[in-house]
C-alpha positions as CSV (number, residue, x, y, z in Angstrom):
1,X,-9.7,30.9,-0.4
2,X,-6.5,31.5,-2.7
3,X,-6.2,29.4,-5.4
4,X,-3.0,27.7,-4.5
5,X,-4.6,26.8,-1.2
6,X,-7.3,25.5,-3.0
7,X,-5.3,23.1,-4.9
8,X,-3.0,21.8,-2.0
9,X,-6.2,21.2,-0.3
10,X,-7.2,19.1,-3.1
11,X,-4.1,17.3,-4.2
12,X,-3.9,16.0,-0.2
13,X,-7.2,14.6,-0.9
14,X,-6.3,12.6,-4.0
15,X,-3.8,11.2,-1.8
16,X,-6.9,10.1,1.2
17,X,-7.2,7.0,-0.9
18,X,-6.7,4.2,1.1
19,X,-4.5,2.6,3.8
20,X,-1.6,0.3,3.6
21,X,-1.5,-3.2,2.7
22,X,-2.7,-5.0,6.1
23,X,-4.8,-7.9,5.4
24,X,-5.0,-9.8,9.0
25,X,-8.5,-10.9,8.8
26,X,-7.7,-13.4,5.7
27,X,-4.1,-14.0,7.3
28,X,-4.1,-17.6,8.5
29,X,-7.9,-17.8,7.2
30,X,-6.9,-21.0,5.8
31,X,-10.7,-21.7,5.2
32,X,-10.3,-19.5,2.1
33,X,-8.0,-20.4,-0.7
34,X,-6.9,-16.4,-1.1
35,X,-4.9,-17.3,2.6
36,X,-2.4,-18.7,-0.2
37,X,-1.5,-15.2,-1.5
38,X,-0.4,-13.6,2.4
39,X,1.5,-17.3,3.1
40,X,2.2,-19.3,-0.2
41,X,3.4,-22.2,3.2
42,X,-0.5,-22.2,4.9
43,X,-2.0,-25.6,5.0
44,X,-4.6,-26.3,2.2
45,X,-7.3,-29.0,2.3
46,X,-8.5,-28.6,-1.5
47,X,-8.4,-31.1,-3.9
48,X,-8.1,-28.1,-6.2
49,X,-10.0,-24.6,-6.6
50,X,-11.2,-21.7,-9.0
51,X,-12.3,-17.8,-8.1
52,X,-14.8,-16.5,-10.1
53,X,-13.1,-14.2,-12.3
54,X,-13.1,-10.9,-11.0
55,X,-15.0,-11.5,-7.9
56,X,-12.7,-14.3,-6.7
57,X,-10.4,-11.2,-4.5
58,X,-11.8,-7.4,-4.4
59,X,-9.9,-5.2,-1.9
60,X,-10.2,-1.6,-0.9
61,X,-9.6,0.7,2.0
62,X,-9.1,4.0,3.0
63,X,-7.9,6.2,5.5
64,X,-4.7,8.9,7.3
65,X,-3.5,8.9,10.6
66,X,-3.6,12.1,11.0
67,X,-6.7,13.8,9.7
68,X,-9.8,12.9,8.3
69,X,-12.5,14.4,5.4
70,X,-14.8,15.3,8.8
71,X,-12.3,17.5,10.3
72,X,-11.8,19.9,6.8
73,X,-15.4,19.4,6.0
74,X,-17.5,19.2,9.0
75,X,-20.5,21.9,8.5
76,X,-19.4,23.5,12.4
77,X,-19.6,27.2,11.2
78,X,-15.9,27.4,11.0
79,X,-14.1,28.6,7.7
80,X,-12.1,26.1,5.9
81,X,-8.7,28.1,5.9
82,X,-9.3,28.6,10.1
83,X,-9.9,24.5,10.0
84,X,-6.8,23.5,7.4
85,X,-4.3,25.8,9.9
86,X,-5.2,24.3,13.1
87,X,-6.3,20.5,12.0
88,X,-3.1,20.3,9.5
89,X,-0.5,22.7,9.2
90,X,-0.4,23.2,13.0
91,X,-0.9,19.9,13.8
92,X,0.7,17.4,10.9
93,X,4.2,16.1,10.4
94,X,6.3,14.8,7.8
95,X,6.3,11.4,8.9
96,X,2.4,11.5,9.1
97,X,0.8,10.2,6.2
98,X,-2.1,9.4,2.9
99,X,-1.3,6.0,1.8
100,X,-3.4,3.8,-0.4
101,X,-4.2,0.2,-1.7
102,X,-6.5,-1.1,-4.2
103,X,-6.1,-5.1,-5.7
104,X,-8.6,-6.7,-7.8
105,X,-7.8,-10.2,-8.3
106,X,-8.8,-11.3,-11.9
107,X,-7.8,-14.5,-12.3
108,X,-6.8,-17.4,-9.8
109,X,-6.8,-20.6,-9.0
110,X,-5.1,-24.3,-7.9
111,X,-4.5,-28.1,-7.7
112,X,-3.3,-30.6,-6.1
113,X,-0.4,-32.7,-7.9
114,X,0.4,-36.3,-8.4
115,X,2.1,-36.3,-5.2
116,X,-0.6,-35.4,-2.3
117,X,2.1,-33.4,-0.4
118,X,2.7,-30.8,-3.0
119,X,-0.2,-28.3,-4.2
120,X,0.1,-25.5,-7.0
121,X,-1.6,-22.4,-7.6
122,X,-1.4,-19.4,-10.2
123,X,-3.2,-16.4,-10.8
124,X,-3.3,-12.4,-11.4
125,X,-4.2,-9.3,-10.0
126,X,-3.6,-5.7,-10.4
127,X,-2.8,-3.6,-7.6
128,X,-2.2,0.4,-7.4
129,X,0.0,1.5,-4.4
130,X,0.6,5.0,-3.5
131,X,1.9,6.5,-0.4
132,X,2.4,10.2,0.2
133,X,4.2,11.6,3.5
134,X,2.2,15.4,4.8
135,X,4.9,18.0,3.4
136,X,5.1,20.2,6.3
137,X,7.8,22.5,5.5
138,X,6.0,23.1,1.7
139,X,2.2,23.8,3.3
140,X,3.8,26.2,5.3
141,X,5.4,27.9,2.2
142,X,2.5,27.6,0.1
143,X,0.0,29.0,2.6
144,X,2.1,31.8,4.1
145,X,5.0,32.1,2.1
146,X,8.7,33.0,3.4
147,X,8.7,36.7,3.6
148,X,8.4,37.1,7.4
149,X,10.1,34.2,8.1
150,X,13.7,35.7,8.4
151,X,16.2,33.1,9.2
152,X,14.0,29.8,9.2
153,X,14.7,26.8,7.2
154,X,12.3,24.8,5.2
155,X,13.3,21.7,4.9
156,X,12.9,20.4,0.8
157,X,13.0,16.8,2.1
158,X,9.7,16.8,3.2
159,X,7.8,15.8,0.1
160,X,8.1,12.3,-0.1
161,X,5.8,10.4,-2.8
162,X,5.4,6.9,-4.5
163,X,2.6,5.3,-6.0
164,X,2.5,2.0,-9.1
165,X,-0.4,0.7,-11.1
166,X,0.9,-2.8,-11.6
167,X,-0.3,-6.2,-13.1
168,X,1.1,-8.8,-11.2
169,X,1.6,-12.7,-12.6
170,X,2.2,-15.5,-10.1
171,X,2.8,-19.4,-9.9
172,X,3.3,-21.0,-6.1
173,X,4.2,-24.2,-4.6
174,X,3.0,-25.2,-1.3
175,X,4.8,-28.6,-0.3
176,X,3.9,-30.3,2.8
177,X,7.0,-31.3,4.3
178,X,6.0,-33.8,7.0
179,X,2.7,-33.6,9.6
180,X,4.4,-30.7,11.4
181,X,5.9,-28.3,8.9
182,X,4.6,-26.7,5.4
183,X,6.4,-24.1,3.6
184,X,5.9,-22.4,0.0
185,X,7.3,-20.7,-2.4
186,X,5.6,-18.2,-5.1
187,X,7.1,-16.7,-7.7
188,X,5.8,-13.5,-9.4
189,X,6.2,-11.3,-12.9
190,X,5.4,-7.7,-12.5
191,X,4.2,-5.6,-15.2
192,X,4.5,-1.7,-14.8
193,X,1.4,0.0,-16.4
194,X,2.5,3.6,-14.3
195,X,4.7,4.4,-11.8
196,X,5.7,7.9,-9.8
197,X,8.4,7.7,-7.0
198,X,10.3,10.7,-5.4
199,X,11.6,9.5,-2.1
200,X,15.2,10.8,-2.1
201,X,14.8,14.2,-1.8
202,X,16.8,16.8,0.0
203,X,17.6,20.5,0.6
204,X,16.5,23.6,2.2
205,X,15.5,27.5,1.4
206,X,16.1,30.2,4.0
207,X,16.0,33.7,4.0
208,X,18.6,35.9,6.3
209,X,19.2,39.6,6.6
210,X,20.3,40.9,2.8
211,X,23.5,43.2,2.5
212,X,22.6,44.8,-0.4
213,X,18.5,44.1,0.2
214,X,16.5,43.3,2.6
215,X,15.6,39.7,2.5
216,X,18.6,37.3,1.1
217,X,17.5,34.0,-0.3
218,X,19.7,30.5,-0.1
219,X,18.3,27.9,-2.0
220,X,20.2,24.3,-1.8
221,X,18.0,21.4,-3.6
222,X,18.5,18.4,-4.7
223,X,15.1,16.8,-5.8
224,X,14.0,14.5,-8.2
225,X,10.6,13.2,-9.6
226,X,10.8,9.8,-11.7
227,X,7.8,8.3,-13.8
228,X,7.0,5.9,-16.1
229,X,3.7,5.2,-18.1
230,X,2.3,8.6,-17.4
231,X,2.8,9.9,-20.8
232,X,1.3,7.1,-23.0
233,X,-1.8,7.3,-20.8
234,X,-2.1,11.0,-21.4
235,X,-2.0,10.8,-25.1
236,X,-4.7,8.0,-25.6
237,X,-7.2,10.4,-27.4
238,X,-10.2,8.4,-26.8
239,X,-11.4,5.4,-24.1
240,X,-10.5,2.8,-26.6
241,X,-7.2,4.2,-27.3
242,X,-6.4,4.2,-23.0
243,X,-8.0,0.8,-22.7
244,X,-5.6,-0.6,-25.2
245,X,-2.9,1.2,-23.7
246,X,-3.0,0.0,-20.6
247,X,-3.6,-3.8,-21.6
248,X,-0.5,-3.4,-23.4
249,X,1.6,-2.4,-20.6
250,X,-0.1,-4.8,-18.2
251,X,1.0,-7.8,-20.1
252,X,4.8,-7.2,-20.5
253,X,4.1,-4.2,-23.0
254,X,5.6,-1.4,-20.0
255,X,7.9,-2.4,-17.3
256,X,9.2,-5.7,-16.0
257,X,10.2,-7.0,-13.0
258,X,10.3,-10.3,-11.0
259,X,10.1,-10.9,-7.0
260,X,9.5,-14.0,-4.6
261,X,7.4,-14.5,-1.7
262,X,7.8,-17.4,0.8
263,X,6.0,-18.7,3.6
264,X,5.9,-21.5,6.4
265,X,3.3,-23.0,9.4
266,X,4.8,-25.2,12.0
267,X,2.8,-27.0,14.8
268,X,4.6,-26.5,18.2
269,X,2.0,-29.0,19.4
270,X,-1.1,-30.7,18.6
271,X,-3.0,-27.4,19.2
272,X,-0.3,-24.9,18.8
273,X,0.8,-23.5,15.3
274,X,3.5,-20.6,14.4
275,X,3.0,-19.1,10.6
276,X,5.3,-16.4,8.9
277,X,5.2,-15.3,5.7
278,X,7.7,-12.7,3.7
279,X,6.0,-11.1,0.5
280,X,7.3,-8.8,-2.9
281,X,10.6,-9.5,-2.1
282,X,11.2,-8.0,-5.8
283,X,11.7,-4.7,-7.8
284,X,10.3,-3.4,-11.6
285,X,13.4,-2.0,-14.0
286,X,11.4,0.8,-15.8
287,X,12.7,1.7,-19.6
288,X,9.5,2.5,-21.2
289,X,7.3,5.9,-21.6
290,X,10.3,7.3,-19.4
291,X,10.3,11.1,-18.0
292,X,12.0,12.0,-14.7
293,X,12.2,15.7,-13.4
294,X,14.8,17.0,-11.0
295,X,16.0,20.4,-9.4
296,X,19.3,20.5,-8.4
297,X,22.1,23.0,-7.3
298,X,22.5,26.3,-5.3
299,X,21.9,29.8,-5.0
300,X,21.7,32.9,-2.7
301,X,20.0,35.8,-4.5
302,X,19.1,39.1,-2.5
303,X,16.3,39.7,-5.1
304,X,15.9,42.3,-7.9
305,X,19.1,44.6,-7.8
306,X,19.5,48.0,-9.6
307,X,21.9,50.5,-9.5
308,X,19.9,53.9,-11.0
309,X,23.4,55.5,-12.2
310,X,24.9,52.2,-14.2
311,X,21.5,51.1,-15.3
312,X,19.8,54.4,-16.1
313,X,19.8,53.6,-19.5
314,X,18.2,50.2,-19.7
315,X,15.6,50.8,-17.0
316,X,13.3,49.5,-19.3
317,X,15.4,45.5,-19.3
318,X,13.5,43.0,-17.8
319,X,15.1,42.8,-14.3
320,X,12.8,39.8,-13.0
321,X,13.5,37.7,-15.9
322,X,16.8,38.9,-15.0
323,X,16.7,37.0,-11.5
324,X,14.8,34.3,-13.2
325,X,17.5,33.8,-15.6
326,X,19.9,33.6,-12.9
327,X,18.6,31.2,-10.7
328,X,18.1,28.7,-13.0
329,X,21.3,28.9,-14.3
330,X,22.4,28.2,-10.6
331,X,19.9,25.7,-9.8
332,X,18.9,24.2,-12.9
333,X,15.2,22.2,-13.7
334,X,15.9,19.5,-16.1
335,X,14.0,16.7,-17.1
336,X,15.2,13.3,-18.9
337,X,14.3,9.7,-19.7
338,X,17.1,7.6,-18.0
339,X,16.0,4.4,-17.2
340,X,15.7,3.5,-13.0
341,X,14.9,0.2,-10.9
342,X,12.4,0.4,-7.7
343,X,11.8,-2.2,-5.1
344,X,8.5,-3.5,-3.9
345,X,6.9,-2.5,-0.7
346,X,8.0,-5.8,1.1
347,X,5.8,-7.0,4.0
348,X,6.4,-9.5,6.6
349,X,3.6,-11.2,8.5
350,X,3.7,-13.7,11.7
351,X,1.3,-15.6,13.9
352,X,0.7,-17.8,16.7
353,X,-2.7,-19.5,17.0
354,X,-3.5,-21.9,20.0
355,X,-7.0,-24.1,19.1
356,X,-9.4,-25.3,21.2
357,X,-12.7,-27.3,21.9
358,X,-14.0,-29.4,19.7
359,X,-12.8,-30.7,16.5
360,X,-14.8,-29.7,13.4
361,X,-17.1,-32.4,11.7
362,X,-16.0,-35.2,13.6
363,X,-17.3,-35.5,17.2
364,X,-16.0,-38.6,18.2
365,X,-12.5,-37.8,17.2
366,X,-12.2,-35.4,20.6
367,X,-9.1,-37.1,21.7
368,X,-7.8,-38.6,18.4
369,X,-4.5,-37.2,17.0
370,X,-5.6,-38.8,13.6
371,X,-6.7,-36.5,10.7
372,X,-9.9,-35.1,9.8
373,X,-11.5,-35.3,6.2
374,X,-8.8,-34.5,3.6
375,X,-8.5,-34.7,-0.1
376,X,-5.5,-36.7,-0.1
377,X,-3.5,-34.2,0.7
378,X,-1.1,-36.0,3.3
379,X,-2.0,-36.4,6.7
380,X,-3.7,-33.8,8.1
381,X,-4.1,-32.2,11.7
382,X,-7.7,-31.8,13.1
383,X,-9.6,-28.7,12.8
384,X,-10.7,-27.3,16.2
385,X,-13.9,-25.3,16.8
386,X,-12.3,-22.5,17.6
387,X,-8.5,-20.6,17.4
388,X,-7.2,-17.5,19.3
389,X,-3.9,-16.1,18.6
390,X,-2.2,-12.9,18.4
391,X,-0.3,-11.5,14.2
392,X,2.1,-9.2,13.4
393,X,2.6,-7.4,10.3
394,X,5.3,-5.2,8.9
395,X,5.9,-2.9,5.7
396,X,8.8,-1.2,3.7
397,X,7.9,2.1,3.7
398,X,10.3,5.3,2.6
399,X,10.3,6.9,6.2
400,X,11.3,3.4,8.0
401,X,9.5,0.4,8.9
402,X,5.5,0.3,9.4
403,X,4.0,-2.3,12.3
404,X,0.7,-2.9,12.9
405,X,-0.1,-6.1,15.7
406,X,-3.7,-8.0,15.9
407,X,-5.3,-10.0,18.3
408,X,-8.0,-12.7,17.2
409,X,-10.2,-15.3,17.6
410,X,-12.1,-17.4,15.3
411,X,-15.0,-20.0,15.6
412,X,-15.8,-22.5,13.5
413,X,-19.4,-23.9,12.8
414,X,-19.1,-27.1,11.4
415,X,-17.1,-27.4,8.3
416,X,-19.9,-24.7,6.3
417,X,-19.6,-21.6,8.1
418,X,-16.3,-19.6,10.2
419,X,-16.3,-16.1,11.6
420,X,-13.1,-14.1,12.6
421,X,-12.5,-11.4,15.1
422,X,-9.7,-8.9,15.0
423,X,-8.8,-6.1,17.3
424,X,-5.6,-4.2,15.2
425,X,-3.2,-1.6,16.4
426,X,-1.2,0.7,14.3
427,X,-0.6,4.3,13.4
428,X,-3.6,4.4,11.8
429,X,-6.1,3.7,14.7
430,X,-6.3,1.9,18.4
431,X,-9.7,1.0,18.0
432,X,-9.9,-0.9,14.7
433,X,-12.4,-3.8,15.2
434,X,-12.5,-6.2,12.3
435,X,-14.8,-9.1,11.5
436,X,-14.4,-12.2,8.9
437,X,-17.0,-14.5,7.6
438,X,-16.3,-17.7,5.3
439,X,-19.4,-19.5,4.0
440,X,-19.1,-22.6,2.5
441,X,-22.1,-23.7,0.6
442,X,-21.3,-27.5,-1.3
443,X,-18.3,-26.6,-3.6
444,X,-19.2,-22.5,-3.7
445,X,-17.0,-20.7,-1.4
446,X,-17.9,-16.9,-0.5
447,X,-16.3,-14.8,2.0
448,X,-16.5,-11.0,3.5
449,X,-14.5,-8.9,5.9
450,X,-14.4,-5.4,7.2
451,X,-12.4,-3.3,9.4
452,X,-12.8,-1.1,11.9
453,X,-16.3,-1.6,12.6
454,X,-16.7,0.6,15.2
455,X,-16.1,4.0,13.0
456,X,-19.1,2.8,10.3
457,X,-21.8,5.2,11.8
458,X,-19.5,8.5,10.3
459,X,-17.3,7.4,7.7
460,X,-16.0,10.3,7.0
461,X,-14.8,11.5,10.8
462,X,-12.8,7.9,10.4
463,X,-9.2,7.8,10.1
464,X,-9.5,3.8,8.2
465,X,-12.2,1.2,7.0
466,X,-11.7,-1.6,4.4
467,X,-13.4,-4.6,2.9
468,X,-12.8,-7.4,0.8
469,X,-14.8,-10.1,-0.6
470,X,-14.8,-13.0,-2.7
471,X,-16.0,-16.1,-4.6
472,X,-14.5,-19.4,-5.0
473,X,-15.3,-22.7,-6.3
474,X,-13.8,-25.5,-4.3
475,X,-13.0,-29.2,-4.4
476,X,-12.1,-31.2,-2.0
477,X,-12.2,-34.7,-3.6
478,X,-13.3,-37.5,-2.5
479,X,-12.5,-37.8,1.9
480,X,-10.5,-41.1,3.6
């Protein structure tokens, strides 16, 4: 294999990571205090509550839609060149893509204030996003170059990359407004540790019938590469040097920005409850450790020209640096350190949930509309034994709006132990079962979920799997 195939292959792995941001088993969980950080408006029971520093919220997936590590590295006797042309280049698009998520949740917590109704929480996590779209038009270039390609256009606007290692600060308040309605609002400092974006790309190179050669070249590009952080990173010498680099930058050494999320539930009935939530609504102004790289102008060069009879005496010049020389005079490669704003990868969640059987912990409250245990949080509605409901769930992306919907149904066991069942659609997969379990123990709160269950006896021929887990301490207070 060529060594520019080689590293394409490889850099598409890097980008494998994991899937987007899609957390509907916790969604409406409202068992588990992280529920608060997907709707700041769910309703809460606790008197107050701690995670377990660094264990209270660990998150990771991975996963494409379009190919998986089985399909390139499969031992089926086929050569990995043969596999990459017929699995990818002859298959992919640009608007397939790598995307990935990773949070770890290092500090959180909450409590209820003076007045029942209102409860706070705070907290911090860091989170790396990236999200790479296939580059059709440049695999094709890089694996069979443009020679015999006479009069087709590659389109430059196919590579399409962003990706943020960011420490993220937040303070909520979830008010109860009255025994139907809760909202919640949270507010949020982000610190930029690194961050790579180039999403506004454009441009094309085509080759045509030459007049004075045989191939004529157009190049039109306009491309651009902005980062921030990367170069600091790079030039930590030792571990202790790159730790204390990236603490720096995580607490309002690197880039700042602020965003909002809000949220709401609402009980169209005694057993019938709409939630929706709007997250990140925010961006991150970047001015530190700045470098940005961009490409842009236009040329048409019919390769090296030489006339024997006027150039017979300098046949010995450099002609290719010649045509080097030219084209980047035409289409010049610069790089700088202006200073550039990008938004967060906004997400949208909503839900309907119908309960029904019995209610939780209280058997002879069957046809009460009263409340069940509380902390003296207001008035609160009854816990059933078990929920159905259907979510939806969108995301910003830089190719358009990503949906995914889910189907579910939980079950409560008493007030110590609920399990939650998803079934989730989206580009990704049509077959992604999931599976929540919350385990209350006295005031020690654990939980676990994974997804797409169903692909966990070949991990590698799937497309996405995730998990989370967490510890929590909770209080609930004394009940009415």
């Amino acid at each position: 294999m060529r060594l520019s195939h080689c590293l394409f292959i490889i850099s598409m792995l890097f980008a494998f990571g994991l899937k987007a941001q899609n957390k509907q088993i916790l969604y409406d969980f409202n068992e588990i205090p992280q529920s608060l950080s997907l709707n700041p408006g769910v309703e809460s029971d606790f008197k107050w509550f701690a995670g377990v520093p660094l264990l209270s919220g660990v998150y990771g997936n991975f996963g494409t839609n379009g190919i998986s590590v089985h399909d390139l590295f499969a031992d089926d006797g086929l050569d990995i060149n043969v596999k990459f042309r017929e699995r990818a280049l002859n298959e992919l698009s640009p608007r397939d893509e790598f995307s990935s998520t990773i949070q770890l949740e290092y500090l959180t917590g909450g409590f209820r204030g003076r007045n029942p109704n209102m409860f706070y929480s705070f907290g911090g996590y860091l989170e790396f996003d990236n999200i790479t779209y296939w580059p059709q038009d440049y695999a094709f270039l890089i694996f069979d170059g443009n020679a015999d390609q006479l009069g087709r256009r590659y389109d430059l606007g196919d590579f399409k990359t962003r990706g943020s290692l960011v420490n993220v600060l937040h303070f909520g308040i979830n008010k109860k407004v009255d025994r139907n309605l809760t909202i919640g609002a949270r507010g949020k400092i982000y610190s930029g540790i690194v961050d790579y974006s180039s999403t506004r790309n454009s441009g094309s190179l085509r080759n045509i019938e030459g007049q004075n050669n045989i191939i004529s070249s157009t190049l039109n590009a306009d491309l651009l590469l902005q980062t921030s952080g990367l170069q600091d990173l790079d030039d930590a010498n030792n571990d202790d040097m790159l730790t204390n680099e990236i603490i720096s930058r995580a607490f309002f050494g690197g880039d700042l920005g602020v965003g909002v999320d809000v949220g709401f539930t609402y009980h169209l009935s005694e057993r019938t409850t709409i939630t929706g939530s709007l997250l990140d609504v925010g961006f991150i102004y970047h001015t530190s450790d700045l470098k940005s790289y961009s490409l842009d102008g236009n040329t048409t060069v019919e390769g090296i020209e030489i006339d024997i009879l006027e150039n017979f005496a300098s046949l010995d010049r450099d002609f290719w640096q010649d045509l080097v020389d030219e084209v980047e005079t035409a289409v010049p490669f610069d790089t700088d350190t202006k200073s550039y704003i990008t938004f967060r990868p906004t997400k949208l969640y909503a839900s309907i949930r119908n309960d029904f059987g019995e209610p939780v912990g209280n058997s002879g409250m069957q046809n009460c509309d009263c409340t069940a245990g509380s902390s003296g949080g207001g008035e609160l509605r009854t816990k059933y034994r078990n929920s159905f409901g259907g979510q939806v769930y969108v995301i910003n992306r830089p190719r358009g709006p990503q949906m995914a919907l889910t189907g579910f149904y939980m079950r409560r066991f008493g007030n110590g132990l609920a399990l939650k069942g998803t079934y989730t659609v989206d580009k990704f997969s049509y077959t992604n079962v999931g599976l929540g379990m919350n385990l209350q123990a006295g005031p020690v709160n654990f939980y676990i979920m994974a997804d797409n269950l169903l692909s966990y006896n070949n991990i590698a021929d799937s497309h996405y799997a995730s998990f989370q887990f967490g510890l929590n301490i909770i209080s609930w207070g004394r009940r009415k």
